[in-house]
C-alpha positions, 0 to 999 in steps of 0.5 A, a space after each residue: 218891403 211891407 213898410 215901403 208898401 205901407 208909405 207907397 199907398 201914404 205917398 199916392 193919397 197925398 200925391 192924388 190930394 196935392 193934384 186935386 187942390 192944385 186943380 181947385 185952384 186953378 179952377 178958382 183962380 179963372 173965376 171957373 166956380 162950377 167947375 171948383 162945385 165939382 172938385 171941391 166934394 173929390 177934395 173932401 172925399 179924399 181927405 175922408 179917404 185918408 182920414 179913414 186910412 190913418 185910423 184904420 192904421 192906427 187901430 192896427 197899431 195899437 192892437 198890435 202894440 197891446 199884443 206886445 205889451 201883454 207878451 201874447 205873441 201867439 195873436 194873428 192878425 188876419 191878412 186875407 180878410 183886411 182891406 187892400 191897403 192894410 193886407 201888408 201892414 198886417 204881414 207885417 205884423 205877423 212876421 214880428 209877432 213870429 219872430 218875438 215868438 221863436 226868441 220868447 221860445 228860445 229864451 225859455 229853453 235857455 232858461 229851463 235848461 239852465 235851470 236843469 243843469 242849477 239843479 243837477 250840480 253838486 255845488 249849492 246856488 243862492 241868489 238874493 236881491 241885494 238891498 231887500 234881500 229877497 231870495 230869487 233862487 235856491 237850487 236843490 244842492 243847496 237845500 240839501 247842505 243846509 238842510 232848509 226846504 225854503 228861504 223868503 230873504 237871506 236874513 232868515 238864514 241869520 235866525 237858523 245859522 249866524 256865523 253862516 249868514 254873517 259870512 255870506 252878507 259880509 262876502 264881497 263880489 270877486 272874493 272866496 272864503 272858507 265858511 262853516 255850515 252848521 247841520 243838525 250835529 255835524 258841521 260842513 266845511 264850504 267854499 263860498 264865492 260871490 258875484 253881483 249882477 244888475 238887471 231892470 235897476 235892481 242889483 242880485 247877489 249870486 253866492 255859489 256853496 262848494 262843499 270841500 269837507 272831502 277835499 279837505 280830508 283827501 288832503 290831509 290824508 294824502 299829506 300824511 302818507 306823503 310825509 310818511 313816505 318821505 320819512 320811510 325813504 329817509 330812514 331806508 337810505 340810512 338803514 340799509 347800509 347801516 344793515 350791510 355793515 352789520 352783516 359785514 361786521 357779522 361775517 367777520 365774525 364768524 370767520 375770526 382768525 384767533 391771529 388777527 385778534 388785533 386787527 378784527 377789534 379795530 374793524 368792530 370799533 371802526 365799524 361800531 362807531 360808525 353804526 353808532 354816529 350814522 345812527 345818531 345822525 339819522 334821529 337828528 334828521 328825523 328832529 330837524 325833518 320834523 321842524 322843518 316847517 319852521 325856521 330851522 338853524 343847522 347845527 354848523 360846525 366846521 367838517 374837514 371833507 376827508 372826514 366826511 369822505 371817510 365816513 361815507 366809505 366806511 358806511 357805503 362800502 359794504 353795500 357798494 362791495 356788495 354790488 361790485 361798483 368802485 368807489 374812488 375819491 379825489 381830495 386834491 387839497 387834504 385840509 379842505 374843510 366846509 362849515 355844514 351841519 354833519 348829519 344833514 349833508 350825510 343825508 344828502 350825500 347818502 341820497 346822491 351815492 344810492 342813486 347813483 348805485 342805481 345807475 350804475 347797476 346795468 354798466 359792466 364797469 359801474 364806477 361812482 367818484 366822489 371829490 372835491 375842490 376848491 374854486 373862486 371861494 366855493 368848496 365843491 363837491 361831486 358825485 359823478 357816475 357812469 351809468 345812466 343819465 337823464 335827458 334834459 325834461 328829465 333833468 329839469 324836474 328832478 327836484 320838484 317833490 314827488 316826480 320820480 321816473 323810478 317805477 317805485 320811487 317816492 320822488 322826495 330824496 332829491 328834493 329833500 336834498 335840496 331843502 338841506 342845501 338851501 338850509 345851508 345858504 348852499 345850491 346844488 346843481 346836476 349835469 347828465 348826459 344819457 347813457 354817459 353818466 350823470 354829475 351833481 355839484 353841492 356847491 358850499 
């Protein structure tokens, strides 16, 4: 609307000069010459006129223009004062003078607001001109790591702390890496990450300092008690029905029949040896356990499975008579026989029965079956229950390490077990129906 006005009072000037010649000419064609004395001073008055209009306009303009120039938005240009025909002009100029104001003025929220929130996080900023190194900004946090109140360029940073300042120089835009930062006598452990950024043809890099030596050391100790957590569910399973079978063992005892001589030494050495092999198998898991980490061979050999079934009877009957939950086991094929490394697959097995005692444990006709067969070249062993079960967003993470939907489970036996099987180029799988029972395969 101002600029229309603008070119209306243009458009009429031109229009009035363009009638004013037209007549000149004509009075000049007729050989009328007093009257072309009259027009020929309007002519020169109206060239004047816009002469005069085009300067003061262009004066208007370039006070305008240098108000730009210098950022002094604040310039008002006086309306009511000016000529008519600059009054619009000037509105003009005043509605963009407010409206590079309010941007000026959001700007330097943003900014200063920006600027806060740099100051109030704990990770350390650094930003530096790429080809001079000249430092652009330093936030507060980033001063405290490094303990420096000021740096001119990112090369000084070489002379106080070297292998820092040849990590920063040498961190590419989009890339993180694990840095040391050098105190007085301690040294910190930082996250370095870097971007680049272009602006009036000069290129900054902004590096951002995560301080991870707590991560780091949350970490550790988290790892630690998980692995102790690990070994302590391991060794737990393997001892307590070591230890029922001491008691049983005990109670036997103490309750000797001076006639059954015979039969109470064969259950002592029955249940000596089995003490003694469980044992010994519990120290190797715990070797093996240990180099787990590395690429670890099982000690292959070949096991018949009624052996391994008889082992388990002997080891977990105590504690399975104890809570008077049936034990049945299914050998279709006697000489079944699977090469596995004994105490490892023990363990496993071992792991599966107790958690099925545990599912059994609200059934009034608790029942665990433990079999095995044969089909399509695989040997497959099966622990069923009756109690229970799992639902199936159960079922799918049972594996993963540490989930566990028992009030104070670790949530590492099954998923240790599945280590085991893999170690054996072997797989295990689960089937469960809630409040049914549950089945897992290991799969040979």
């Amino acid at each position: 609307m101002i600029f229309k006005s603008y070119r209306a009072n243009i458009l009429w000037r031109v229009l009035f000069l363009f009638l004013t010649l037209s007549l000149a000419s004509f009075f000049l064609t007729k050989g009328m010459y007093v009257y072309e004395i009259i027009v020929f001073p309007i002519i020169l008055l109206q060239l004047y006129d816009l002469f005069r209009f085009h300067k003061k306009t262009q004066d208007e303009v370039d006070q305008f223009v240098e108000a730009i120039h210098y950022k002094d938005f604040s310039r008002n240009f006086n309306v009511s004062n000016a000529p008519v025909e600059l009054q619009s002009l000037r509105k003009g100029f005043n509605e963009i003078n407010s409206t590079f104001k309010l941007i000026s003025r959001e700007k330097e929220t943003q900014y200063l607001y920006l600027q806060k929130i740099l100051e109030l996080v704990d990770t350390g900023i650094l930003s530096y001109e790429t080809e001079t190194g000249e430092i652009v900004w330093m936030n507060e946090s980033l001063k405290k790591l490094l303990i420096f109140p000021y740096l001119r360029t990112i090369h000084s940073l070489a002379k106080r702390d070297r292998e820092l300042y040849e990590h920063i120089v040498l961190l590419k835009p989009g890339e993180s890496i694990i840095a040391t930062v050098h105190q007085e006598n301690v040294s910190l452990k930082v996250l370095l990450s870097a971007t680049s950024f272009q602006t009036d043809d000069k290129k900054y890099n902004l590096i951002a300092f995560q301080n991870i030596n707590v991560a780091i050391d949350e970490t550790e100790s988290k790892a630690w008690q998980k692995l102790l957590s690990v070994m302590t569910h391991e060794i737990m399973n393997s001892v307590a029905p070591i230890s029922s079978l001491a008691d049983t063992l005990k109670s036997r005892l103490q309750h000797i029949d001076k006639n059954d001589t015979a039969s109470l030494t064969e259950d002592l050495e029955i249940g000596i040896d089995t003490i003694k092999r469980r044992s010994d198998g519990l120290l190797r898991f715990a070797q093996v356990y240990r180099h787990l980490n590395k690429v670890t061979e099982p000690n292959l050999k070949t096991v018949n499975v009624s052996d391994l079934f008889e082992n388990m009877h002997r080891l977990m009957q105590p504690t399975l008579d104890q809570k008077h939950i049936e034990l049945e086991m299914i050998l279709k094929e006697p000489n079944l026989a699977i090469d596995v490394d004994i105490n490892l697959i023990e363990q496993v097995l071992i792991n599966l029965i107790v958690n099925a005692i545990d599912a059994v444990k609200e059934k009034n006709d608790p029942k665990i079956v433990l079999s095995a067969s044969r089909t399509n070249q695989k040997t497959i062993i099966k622990i069923a229950d009756n109690g229970s079960g799992m639902p199936k967003e159960v079922m799918d993470k049972i594996f993963i390490p540490f989930f566990s939907t028992k009030k104070n489970g670790s949530g590492i036996g099954l998923s240790l077990c599945k280590q085991i099987m893999m170690l054996h180029k072997a797989n295990i799988q689960v089937q469960s129906i809630p409040n049914e029972g549950t089945v897992f395969y290991l799969q040979f």
